[in-house]
Wavefront OBJ file of the C-alpha trace (Angstrom):
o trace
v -26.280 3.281 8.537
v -24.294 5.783 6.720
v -20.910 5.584 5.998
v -19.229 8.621 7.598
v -15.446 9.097 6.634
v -13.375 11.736 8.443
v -11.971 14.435 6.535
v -8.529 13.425 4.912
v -5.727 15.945 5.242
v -4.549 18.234 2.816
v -1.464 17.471 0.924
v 1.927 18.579 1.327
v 4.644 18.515 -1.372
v 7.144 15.912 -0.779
v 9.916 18.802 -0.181
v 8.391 19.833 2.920
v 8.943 16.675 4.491
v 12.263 15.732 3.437
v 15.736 17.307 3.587
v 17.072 18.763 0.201
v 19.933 16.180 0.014
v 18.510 13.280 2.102
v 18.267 10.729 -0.270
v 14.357 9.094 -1.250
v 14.512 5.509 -1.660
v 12.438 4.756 -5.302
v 10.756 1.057 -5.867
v 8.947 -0.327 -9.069
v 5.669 -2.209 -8.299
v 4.605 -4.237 -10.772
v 0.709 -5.508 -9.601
v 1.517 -9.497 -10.879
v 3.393 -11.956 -9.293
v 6.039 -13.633 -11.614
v 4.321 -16.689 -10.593
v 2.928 -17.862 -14.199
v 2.235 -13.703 -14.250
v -0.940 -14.715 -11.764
v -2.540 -12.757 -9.316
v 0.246 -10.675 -6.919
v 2.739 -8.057 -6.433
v 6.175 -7.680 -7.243
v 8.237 -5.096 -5.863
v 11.727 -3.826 -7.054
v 14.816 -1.611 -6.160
v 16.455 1.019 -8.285
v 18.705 -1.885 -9.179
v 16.139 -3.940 -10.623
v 16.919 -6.857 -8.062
v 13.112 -7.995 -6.770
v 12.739 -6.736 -2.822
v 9.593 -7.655 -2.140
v 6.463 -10.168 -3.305
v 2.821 -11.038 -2.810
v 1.454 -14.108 -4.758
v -1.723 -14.862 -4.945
v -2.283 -17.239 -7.722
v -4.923 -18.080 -9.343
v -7.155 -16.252 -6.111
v -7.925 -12.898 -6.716
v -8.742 -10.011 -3.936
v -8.128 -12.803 -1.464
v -9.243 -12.158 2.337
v -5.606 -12.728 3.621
v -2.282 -12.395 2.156
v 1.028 -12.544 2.617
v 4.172 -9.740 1.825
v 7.263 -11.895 1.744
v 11.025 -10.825 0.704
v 12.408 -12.808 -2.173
v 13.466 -15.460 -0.751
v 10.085 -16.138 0.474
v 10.197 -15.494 4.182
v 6.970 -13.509 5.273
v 7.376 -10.246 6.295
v 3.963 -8.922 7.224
v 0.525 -11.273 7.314
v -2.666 -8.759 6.372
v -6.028 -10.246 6.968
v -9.377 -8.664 5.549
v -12.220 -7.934 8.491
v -15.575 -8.078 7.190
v -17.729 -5.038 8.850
v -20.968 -3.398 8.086
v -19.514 0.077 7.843
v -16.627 -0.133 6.111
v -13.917 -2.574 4.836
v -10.731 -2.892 7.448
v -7.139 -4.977 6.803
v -5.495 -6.022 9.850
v -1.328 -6.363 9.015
v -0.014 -8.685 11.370
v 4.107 -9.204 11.602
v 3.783 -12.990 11.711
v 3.093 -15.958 9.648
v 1.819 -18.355 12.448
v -2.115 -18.633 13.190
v -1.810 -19.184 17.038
v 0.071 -15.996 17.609
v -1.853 -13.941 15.427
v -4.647 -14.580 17.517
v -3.388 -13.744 20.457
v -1.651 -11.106 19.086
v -2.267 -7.029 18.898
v -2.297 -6.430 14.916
v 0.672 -4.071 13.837
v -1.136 -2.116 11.713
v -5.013 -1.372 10.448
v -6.475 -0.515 7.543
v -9.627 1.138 7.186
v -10.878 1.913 3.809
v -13.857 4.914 3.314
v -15.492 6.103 0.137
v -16.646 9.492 -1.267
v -19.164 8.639 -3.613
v -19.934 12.133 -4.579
v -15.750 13.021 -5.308
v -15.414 9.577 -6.895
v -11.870 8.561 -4.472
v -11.365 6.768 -1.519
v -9.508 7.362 1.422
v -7.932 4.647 3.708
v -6.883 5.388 7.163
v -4.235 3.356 8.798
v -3.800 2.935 12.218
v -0.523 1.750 14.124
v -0.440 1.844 17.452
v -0.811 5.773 18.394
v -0.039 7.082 14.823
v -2.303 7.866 11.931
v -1.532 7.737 8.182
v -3.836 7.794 4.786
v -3.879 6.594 1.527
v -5.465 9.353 -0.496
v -6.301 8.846 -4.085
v -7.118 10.769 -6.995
v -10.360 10.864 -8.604
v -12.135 7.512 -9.623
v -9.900 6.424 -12.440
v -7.158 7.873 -11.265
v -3.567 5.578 -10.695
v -1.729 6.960 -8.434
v -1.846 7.635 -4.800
v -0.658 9.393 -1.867
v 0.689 7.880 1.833
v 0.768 10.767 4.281
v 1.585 11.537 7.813
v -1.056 13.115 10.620
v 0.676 16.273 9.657
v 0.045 15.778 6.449
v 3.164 15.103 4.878
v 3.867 12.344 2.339
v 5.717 9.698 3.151
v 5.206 7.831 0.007
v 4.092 8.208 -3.270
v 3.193 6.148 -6.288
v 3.044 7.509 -10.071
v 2.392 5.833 -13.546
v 5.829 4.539 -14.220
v 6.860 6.201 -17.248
v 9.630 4.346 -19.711
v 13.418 5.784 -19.669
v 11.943 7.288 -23.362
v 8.977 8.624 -21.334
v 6.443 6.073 -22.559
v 3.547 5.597 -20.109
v 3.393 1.980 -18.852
v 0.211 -0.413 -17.773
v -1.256 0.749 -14.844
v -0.079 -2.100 -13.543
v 3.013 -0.574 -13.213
v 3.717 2.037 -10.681
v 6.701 3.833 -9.759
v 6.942 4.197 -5.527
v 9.198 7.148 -3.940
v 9.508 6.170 0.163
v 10.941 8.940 1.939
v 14.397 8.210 4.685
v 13.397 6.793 8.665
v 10.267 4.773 7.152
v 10.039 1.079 7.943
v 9.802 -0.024 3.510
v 8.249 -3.227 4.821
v 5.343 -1.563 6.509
v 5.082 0.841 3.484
v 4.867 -2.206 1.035
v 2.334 -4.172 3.150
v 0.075 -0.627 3.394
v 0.734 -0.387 -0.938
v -0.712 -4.330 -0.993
v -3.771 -3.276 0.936
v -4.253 -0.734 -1.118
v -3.859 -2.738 -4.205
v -6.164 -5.485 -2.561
v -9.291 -2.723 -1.660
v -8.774 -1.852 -5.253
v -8.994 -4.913 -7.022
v -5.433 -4.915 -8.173
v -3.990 -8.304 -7.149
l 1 2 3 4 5 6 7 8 9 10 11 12 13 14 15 16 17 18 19 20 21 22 23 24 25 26 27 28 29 30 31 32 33 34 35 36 37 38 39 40 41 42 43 44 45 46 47 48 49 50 51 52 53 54 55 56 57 58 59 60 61 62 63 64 65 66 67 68 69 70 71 72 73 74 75 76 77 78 79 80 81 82 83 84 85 86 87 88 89 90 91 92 93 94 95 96 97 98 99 100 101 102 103 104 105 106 107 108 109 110 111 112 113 114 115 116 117 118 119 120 121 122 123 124 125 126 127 128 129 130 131 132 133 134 135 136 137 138 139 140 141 142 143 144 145 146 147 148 149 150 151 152 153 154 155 156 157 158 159 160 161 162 163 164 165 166 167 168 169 170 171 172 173 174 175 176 177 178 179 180 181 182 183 184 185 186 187 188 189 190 191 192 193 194 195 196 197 198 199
């Protein structure tokens, strides 16, 4: 059966969303874990201090994960679901396997391709609100988070150098706009990295 993905919404600039002055929260995502540099995500603040981590180890594209803060508690567990239409990431807010069964996940992630524009568009779900991930074109780094209403609500970039050298793409510079939940935005950037073979 085909796969049939839904239209995406048009994009916004970031300045429609947010107030002038309201301040955007900016992150540096570096797609390794410090781990022996093996598979994983690292996440940091405008300080530099690490915020957030995935590590994977030596197990790449691995069919559950887990974001954790630095000290290692986990923040969000995301779980692959293997279906015959598309692929879908459930992002539960506990570690513990009991619950999460019984348990309503907090978020889903359902990942679409256009074959014929070369992107892919994920659609997350949480509870009664809708969000996507749209890309580029195949090749492409960065990405887009936006609203139902198509605003963004984050955005990732080629990190460029304080010289304005381009880095890996690896290494991604994240702007997260005020009243979102950063956890829930880092989780939805590890899915992403995980449908694309990143970590």
């Amino acid at each position: 059966m085909a796969n049939v993905c839904p239209p995406a919404p048009q994009v916004l600039s970031l300045s429609r969303y947010t107030n002038s002055s309201s301040k955007r929260d900016t992150y540096t995502i570096w797609m390794k874990s410090l781990v022996c540099h093996t598979n994983g995500c690292t996440v940091y603040n405008s300080s530099g201090n690490i915020v957030y981590r995935v590590d994977n180890y030596d197990k790449k594209c691995s069919n559950e994960v887990h974001l954790m803060d630095l000290q290692g508690k986990v923040l969000y567990t995301i779980c692959k679901k293997k279906l015959k239409a598309f692929e879908q990431w459930d992002g539960y807010r506990t570690s513990s396997p009991s619950n999460r069964n019984k348990e309503k996940p907090g978020f889903q992630v359902k990942s679409y391709s256009r074959m014929l524009m070369g992107t892919t568009a994920c659609q997350i779900t949480v509870e009664c609100d809708k969000y996507w991930i749209v890309a580029g074109k195949s090749g492409a780094v960065g990405y887009r988070i936006v609203d139902i209403d198509e605003h963004i609500v984050a955005e990732a970039k080629q990190k460029l150098s304080s010289s304005g050298v381009v880095l890996g793409d690896d290494v991604l510079t994240l702007e997260v706009v005020p009243h979102m939940d950063h956890s829930f935005i880092m989780a939805i950037v590890s899915v992403y990295g995980l449908i694309c073979r990143k970590m």
